[in-house]
Z-matrix of the N, CA and C atoms (Angstrom, degrees):
N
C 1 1.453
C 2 1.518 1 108.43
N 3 1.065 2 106.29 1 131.92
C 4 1.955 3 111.67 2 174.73
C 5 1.109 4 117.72 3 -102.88
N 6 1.111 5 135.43 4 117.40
C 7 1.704 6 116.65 5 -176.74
C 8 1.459 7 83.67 6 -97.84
N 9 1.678 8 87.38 7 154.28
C 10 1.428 9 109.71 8 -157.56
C 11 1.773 10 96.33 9 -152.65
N 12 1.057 11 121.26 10 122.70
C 13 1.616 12 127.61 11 163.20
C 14 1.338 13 90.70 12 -37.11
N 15 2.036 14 148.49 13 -61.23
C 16 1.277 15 133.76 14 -146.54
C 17 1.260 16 114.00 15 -56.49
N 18 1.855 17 101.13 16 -40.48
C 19 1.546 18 120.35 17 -163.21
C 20 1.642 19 90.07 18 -68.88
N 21 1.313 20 126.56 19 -65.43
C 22 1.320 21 146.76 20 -152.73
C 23 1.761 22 93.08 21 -44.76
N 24 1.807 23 108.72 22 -54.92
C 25 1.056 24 102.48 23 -169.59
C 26 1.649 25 132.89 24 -71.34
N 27 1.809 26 89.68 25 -29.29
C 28 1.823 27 99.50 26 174.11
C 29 1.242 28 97.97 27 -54.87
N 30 1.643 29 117.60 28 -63.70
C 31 1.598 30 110.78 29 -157.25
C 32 2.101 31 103.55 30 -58.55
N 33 0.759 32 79.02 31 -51.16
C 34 2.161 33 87.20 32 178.72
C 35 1.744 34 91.05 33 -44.38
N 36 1.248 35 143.76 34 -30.05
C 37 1.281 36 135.03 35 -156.08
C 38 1.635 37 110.28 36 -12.07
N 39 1.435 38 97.68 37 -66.93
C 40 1.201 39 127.54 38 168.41
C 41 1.485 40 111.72 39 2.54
N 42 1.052 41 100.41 40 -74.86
C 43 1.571 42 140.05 41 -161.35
C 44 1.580 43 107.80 42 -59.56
N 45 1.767 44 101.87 43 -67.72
C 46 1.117 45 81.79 44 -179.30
C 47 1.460 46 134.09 45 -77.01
N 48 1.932 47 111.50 46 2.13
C 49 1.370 48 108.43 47 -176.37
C 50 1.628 49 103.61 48 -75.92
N 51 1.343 50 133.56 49 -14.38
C 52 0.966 51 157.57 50 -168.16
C 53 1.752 52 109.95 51 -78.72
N 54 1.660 53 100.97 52 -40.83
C 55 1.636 54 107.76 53 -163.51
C 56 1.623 55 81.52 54 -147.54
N 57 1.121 56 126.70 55 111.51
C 58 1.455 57 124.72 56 178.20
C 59 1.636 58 111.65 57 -86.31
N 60 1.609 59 105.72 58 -14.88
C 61 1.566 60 106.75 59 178.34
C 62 1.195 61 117.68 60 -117.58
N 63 1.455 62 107.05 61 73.83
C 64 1.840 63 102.62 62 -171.96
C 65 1.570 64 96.97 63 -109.65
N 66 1.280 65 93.89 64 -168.19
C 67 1.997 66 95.49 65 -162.66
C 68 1.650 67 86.08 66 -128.94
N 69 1.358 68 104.15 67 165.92
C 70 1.323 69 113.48 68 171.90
C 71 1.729 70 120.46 69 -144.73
N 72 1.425 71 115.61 70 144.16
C 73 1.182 72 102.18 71 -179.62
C 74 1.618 73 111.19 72 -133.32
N 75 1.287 74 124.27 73 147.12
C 76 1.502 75 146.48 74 -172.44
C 77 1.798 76 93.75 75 -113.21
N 78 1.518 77 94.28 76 119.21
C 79 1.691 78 125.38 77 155.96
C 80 1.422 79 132.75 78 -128.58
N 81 0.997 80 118.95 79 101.08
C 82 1.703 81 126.23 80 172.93
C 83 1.448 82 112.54 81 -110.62
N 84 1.944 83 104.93 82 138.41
C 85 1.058 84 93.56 83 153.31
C 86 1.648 85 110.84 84 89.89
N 87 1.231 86 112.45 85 -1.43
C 88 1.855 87 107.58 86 -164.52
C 89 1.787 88 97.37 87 -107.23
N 90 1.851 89 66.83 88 140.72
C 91 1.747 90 78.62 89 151.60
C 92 1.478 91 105.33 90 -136.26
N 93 1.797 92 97.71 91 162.74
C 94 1.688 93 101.05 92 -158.77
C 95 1.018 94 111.48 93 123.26
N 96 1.501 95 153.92 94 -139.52
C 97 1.045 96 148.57 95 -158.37
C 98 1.527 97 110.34 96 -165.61
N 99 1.482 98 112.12 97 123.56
C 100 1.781 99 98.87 98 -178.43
C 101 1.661 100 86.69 99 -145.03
N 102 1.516 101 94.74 100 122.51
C 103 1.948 102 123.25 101 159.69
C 104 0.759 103 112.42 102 -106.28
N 105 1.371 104 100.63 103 148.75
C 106 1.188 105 126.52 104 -175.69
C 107 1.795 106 93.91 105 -135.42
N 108 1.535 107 107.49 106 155.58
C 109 1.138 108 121.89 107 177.34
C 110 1.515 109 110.54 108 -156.21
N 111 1.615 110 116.37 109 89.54
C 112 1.690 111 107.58 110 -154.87
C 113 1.620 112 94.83 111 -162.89
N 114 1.662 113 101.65 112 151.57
C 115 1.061 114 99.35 113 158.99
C 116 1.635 115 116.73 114 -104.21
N 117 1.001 116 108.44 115 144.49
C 118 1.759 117 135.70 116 -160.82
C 119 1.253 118 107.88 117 150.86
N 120 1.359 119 105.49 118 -148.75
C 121 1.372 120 148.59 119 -156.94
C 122 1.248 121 116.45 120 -140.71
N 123 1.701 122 111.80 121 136.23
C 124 1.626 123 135.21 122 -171.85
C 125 1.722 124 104.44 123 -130.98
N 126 0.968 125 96.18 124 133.29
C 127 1.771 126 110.05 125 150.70
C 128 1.402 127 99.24 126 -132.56
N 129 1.165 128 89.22 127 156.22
C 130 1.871 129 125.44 128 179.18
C 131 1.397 130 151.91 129 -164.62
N 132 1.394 131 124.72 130 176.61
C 133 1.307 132 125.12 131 162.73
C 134 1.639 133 126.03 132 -165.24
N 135 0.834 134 131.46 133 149.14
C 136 1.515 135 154.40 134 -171.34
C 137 1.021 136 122.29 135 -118.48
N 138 1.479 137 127.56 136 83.06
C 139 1.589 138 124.81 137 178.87
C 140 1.802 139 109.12 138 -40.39
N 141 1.261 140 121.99 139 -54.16
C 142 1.320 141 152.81 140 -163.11
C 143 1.559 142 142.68 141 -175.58
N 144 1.561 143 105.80 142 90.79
C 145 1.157 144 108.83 143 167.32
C 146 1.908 145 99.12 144 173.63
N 147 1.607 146 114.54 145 -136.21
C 148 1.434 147 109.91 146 -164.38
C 149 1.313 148 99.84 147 -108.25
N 150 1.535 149 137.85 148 -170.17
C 151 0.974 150 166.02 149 -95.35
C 152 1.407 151 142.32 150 128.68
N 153 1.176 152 108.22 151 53.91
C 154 2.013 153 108.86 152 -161.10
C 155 1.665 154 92.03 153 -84.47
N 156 1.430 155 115.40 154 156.80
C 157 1.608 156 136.37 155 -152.42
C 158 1.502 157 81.82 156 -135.29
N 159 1.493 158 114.43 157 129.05
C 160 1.786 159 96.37 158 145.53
C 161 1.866 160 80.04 159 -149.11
N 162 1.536 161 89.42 160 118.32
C 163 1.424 162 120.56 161 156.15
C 164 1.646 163 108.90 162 -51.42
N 165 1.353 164 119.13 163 110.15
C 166 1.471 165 113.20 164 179.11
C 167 1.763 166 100.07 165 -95.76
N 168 1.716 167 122.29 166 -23.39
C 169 1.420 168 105.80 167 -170.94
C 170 1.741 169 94.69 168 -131.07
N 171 1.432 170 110.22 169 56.18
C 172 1.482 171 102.35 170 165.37
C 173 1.364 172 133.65 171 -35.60
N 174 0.851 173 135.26 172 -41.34
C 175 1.819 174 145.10 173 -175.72
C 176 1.900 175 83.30 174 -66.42
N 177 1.022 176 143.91 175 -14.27
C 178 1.347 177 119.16 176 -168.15
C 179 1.769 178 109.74 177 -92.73
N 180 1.105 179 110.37 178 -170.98
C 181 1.513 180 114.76 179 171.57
C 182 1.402 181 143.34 180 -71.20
N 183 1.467 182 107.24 181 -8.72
C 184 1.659 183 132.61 182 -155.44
C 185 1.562 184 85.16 183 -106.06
N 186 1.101 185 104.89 184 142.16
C 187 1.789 186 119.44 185 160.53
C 188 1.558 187 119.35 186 -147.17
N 189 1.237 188 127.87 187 125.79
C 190 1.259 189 135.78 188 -176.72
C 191 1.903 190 99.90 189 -35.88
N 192 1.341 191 89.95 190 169.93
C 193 1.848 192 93.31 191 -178.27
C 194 1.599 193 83.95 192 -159.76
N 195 1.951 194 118.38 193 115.49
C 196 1.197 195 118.30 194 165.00
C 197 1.299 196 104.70 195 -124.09
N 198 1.665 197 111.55 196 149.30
C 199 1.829 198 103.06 197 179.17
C 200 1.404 199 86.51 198 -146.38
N 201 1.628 200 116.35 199 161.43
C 202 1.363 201 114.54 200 -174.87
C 203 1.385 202 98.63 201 178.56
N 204 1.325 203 125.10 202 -155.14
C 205 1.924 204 132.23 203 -161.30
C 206 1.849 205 87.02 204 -144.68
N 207 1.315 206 116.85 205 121.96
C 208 1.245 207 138.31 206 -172.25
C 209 1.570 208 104.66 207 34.34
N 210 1.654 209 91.35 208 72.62
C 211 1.679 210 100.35 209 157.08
C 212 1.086 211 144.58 210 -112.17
N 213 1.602 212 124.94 211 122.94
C 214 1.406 213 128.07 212 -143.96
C 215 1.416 214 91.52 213 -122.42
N 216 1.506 215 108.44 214 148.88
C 217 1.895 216 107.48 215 174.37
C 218 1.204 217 89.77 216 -124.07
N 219 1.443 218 99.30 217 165.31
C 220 1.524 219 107.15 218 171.28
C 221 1.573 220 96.64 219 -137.25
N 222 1.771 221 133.87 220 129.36
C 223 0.871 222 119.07 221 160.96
C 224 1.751 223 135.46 222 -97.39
N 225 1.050 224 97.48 223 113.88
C 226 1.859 225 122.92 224 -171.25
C 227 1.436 226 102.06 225 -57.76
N 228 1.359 227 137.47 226 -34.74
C 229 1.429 228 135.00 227 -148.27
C 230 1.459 229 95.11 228 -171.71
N 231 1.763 230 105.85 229 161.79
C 232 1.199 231 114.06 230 163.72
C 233 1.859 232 123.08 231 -64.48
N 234 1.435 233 92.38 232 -8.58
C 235 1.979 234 92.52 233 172.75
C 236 1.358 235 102.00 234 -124.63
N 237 1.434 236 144.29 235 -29.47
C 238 1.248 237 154.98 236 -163.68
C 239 1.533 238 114.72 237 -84.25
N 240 1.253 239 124.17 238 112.17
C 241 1.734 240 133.83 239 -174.42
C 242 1.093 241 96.36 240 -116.62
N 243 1.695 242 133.60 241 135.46
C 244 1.326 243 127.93 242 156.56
C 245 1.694 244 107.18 243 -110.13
N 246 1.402 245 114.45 244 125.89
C 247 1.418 246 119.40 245 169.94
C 248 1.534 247 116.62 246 -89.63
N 249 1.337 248 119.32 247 126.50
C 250 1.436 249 121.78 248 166.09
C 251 1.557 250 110.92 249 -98.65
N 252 1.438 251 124.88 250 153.93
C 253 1.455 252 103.31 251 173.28
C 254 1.332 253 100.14 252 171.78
N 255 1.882 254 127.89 253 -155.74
C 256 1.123 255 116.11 254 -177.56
C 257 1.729 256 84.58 255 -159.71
N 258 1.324 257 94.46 256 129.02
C 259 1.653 258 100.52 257 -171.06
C 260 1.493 259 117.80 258 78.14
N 261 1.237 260 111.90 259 43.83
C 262 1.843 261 94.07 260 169.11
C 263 0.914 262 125.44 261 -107.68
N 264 1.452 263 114.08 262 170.11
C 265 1.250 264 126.63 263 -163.21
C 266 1.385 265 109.55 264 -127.40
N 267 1.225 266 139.85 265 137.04
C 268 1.376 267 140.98 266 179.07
C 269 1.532 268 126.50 267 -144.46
N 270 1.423 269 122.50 268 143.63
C 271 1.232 270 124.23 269 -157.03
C 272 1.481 271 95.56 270 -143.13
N 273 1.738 272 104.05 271 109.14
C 274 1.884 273 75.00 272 174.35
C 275 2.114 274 91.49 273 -120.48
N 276 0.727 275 125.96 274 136.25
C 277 1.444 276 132.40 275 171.29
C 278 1.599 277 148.20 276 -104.65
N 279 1.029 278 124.09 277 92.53
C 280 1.372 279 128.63 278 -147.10
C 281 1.605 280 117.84 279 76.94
N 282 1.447 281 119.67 280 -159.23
C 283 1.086 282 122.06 281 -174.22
C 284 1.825 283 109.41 282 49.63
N 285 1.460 284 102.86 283 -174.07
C 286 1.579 285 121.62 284 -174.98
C 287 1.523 286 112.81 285 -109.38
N 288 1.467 287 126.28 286 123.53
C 289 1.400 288 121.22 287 -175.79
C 290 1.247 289 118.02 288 -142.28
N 291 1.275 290 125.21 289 143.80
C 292 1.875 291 124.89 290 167.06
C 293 1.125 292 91.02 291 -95.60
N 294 1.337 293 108.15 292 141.83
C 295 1.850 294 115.41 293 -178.01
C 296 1.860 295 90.78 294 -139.16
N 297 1.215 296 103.66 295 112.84
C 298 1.662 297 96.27 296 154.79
C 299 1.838 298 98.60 297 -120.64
N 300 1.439 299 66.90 298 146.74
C 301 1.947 300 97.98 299 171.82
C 302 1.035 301 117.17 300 -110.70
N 303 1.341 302 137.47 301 100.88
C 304 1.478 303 147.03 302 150.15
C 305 1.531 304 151.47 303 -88.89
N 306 1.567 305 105.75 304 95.66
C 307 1.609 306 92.06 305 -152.91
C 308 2.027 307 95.70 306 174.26
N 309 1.852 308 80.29 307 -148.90
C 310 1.593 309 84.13 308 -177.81
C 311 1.315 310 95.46 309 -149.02
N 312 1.620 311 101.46 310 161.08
C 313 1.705 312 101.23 311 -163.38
C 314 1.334 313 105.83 312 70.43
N 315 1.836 314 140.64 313 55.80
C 316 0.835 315 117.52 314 167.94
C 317 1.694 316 109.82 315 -90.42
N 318 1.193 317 128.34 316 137.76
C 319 1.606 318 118.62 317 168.86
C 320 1.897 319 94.11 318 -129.30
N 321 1.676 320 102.42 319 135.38
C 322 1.765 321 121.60 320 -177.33
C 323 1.309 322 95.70 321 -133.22
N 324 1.575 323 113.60 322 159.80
C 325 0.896 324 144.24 323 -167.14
C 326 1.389 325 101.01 324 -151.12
N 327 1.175 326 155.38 325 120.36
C 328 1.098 327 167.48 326 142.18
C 329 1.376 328 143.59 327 -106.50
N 330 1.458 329 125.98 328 127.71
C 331 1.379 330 113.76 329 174.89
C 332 1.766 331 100.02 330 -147.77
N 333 1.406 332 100.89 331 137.98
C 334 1.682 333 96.30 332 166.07
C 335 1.108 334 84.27 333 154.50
N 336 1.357 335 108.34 334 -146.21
C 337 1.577 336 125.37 335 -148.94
C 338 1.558 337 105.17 336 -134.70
N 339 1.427 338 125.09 337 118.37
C 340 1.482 339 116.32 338 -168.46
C 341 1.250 340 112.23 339 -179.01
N 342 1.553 341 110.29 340 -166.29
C 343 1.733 342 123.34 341 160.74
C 344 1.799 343 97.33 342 -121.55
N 345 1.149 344 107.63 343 138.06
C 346 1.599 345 150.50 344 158.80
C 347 1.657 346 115.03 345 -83.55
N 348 1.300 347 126.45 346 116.28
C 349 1.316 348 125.01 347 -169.61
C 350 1.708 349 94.09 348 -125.31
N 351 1.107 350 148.60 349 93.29
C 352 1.624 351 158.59 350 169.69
C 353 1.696 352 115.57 351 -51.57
N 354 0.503 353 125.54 352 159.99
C 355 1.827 354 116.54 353 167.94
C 356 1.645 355 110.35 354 160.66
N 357 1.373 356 112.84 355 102.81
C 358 1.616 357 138.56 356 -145.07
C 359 1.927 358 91.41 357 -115.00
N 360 1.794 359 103.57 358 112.32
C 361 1.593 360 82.03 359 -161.38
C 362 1.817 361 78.30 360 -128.13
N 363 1.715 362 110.73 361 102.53
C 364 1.258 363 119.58 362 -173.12
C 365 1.946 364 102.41 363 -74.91
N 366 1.266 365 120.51 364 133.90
C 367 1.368 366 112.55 365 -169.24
C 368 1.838 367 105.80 366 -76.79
N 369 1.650 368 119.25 367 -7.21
C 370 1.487 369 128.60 368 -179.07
C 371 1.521 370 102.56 369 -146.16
N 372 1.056 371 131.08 370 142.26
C 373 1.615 372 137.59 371 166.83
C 374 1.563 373 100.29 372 -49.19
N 375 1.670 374 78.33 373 126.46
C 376 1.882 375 99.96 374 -177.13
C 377 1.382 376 125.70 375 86.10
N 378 1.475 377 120.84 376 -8.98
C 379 1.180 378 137.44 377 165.04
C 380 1.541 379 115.15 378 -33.62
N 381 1.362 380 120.87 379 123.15
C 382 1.468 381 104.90 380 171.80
C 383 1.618 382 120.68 381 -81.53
N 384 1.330 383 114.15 382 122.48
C 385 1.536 384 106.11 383 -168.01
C 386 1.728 385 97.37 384 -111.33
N 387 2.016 386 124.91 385 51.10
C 388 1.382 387 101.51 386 176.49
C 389 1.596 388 108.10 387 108.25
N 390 1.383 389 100.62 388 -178.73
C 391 1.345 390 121.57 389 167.28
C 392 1.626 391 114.47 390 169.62
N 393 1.219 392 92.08 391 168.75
C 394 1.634 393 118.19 392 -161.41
C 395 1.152 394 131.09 393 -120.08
N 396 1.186 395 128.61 394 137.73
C 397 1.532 396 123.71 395 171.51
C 398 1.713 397 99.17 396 -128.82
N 399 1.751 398 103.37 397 158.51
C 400 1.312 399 98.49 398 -169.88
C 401 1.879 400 100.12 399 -140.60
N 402 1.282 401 123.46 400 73.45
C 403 1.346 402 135.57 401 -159.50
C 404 1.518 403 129.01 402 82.08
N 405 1.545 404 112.98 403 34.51
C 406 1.604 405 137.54 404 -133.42
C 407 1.681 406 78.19 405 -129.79
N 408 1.929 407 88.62 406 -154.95
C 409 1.368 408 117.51 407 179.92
C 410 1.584 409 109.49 408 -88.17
N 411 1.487 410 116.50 409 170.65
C 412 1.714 411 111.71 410 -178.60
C 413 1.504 412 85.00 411 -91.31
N 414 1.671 413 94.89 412 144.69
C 415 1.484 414 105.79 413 170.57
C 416 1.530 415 115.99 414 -86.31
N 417 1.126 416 118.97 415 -13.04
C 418 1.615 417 135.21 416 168.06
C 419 1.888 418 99.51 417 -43.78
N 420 1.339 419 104.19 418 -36.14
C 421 1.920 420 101.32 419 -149.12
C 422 1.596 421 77.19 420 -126.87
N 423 1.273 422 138.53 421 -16.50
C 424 1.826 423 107.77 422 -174.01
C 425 1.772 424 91.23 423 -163.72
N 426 1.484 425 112.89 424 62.47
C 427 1.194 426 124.12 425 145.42
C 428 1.692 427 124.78 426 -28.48
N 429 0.844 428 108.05 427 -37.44
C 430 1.727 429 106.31 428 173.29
C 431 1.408 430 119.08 429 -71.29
N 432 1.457 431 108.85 430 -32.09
C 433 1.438 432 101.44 431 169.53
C 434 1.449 433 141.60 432 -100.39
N 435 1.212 434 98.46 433 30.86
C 436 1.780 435 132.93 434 -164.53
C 437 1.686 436 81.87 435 -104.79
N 438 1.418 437 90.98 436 158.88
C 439 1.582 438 112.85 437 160.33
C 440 1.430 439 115.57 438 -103.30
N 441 1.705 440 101.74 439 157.07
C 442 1.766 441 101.45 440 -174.28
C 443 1.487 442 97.58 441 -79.92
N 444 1.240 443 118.58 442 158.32
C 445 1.856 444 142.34 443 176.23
C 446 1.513 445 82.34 444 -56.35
N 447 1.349 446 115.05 445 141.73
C 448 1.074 447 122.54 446 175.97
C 449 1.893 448 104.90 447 -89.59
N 450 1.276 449 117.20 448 144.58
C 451 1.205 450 99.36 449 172.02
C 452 1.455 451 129.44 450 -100.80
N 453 1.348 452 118.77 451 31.47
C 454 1.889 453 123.45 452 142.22
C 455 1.012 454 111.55 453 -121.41
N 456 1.094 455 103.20 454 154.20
C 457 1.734 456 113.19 455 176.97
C 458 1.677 457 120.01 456 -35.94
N 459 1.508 458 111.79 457 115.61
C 460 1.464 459 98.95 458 -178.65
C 461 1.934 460 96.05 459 -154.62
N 462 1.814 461 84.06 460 147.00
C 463 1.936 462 98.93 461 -133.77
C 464 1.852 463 66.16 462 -114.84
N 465 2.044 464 93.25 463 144.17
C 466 1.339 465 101.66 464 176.05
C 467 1.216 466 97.65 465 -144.37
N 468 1.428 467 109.44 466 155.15
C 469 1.833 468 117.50 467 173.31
C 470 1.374 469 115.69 468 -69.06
N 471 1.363 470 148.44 469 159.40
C 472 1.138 471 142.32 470 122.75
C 473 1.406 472 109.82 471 -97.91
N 474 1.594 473 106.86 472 138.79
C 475 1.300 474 104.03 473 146.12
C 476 2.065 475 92.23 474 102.28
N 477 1.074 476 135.25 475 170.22
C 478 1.259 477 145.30 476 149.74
C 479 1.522 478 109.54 477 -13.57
N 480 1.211 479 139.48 478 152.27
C 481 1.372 480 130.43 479 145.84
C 482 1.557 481 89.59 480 -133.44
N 483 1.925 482 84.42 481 164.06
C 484 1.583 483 107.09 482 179.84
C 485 1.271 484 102.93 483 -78.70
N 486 1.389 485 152.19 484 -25.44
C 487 1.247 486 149.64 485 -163.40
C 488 2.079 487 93.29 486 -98.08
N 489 1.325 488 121.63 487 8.18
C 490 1.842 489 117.42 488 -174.32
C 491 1.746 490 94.86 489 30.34
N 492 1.662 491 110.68 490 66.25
C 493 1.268 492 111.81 491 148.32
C 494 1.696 493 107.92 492 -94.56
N 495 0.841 494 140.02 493 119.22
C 496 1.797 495 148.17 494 152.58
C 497 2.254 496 83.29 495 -23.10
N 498 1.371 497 84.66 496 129.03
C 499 0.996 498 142.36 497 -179.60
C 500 1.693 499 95.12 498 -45.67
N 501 1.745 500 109.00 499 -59.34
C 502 1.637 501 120.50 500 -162.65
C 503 1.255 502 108.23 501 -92.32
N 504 1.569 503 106.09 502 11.91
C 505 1.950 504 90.87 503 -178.78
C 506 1.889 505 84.26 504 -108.47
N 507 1.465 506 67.71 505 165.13
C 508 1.798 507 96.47 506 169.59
C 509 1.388 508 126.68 507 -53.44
N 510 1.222 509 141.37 508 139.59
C 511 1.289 510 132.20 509 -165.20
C 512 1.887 511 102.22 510 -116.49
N 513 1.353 512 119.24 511 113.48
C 514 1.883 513 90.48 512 -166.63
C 515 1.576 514 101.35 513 -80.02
């Protein structure tokens, strides 16, 4: 399976007839940690590590979907699931979600409307931890023209903002 902004966006259709100005983001390949906190749509995967869920509009129709090889949840909250495991896969669609990714092998797909939180955690100086695109090309199909995960924490818009900051700059 490739996650791919195309796939992300057919299945999101929804979404954007709904929100015609959402943002999208392309991740391959990372390790470190990348949140998301948005309404849209995610595809994914996790070679190895966690996965915390927090349902922001439970009462609605959308429900996370995780599958993987020794996967255990733990539930944190009445909206919040954390998955441990090896190989997962995740789909969350419509509705509102905080998604952190923790691990290696991260690959995202994103589209909607939100904040993006990056965090590239090389295990030796110079390590490649990934890369990113942020309303760009899918890094799945043209890795070279993605940017590397930055390695400190660095927070990005999707989608419109109320302050008309561009989408690709940094948010402090």
């Amino acid at each position: 399976m490739t996650c791919s902004i195309a796939a992300a966006a057919a299945i999101a259709g929804f979404a954007g007839a709904a929100e015609p100005n959402v943002g999208a983001l392309s991740v391959e390949q990372g390790k470190g940690v990348v949140m998301l906190d948005l309404r849209g749509s995610v595809l994914g995967r996790l070679t190895n590590g966690t996965l915390r869920v927090t349902d922001h509009t439970p009462g609605d129709r959308y429900a996370a979907l995780v599958v993987g090889r020794k996967l255990t949840q733990e539930r944190l909250g009445p909206r919040t699931v954390l998955y441990r495991g090896y190989g997962l896969r995740f789909r969350m669609l419509g509705g509102g979600y905080r998604i952190v990714v923790r691990g290696n092998g991260i690959a995202v797909s994103a589209v909607g409307r939100g904040v993006v939180m990056l965090d590239g955690d090389p295990k030796v100086p110079g390590e490649d931890t990934g890369v990113y695109s942020l309303d760009g090309v899918d890094c799945g199909i043209e890795p070279e023209l993605c940017a590397p995960l930055p390695e400190e924490p660095e927070r990005f818009v999707l989608g419109p903002d109320t302050d008309e900051r561009s989408p690709r700059t940094a948010v402090p």
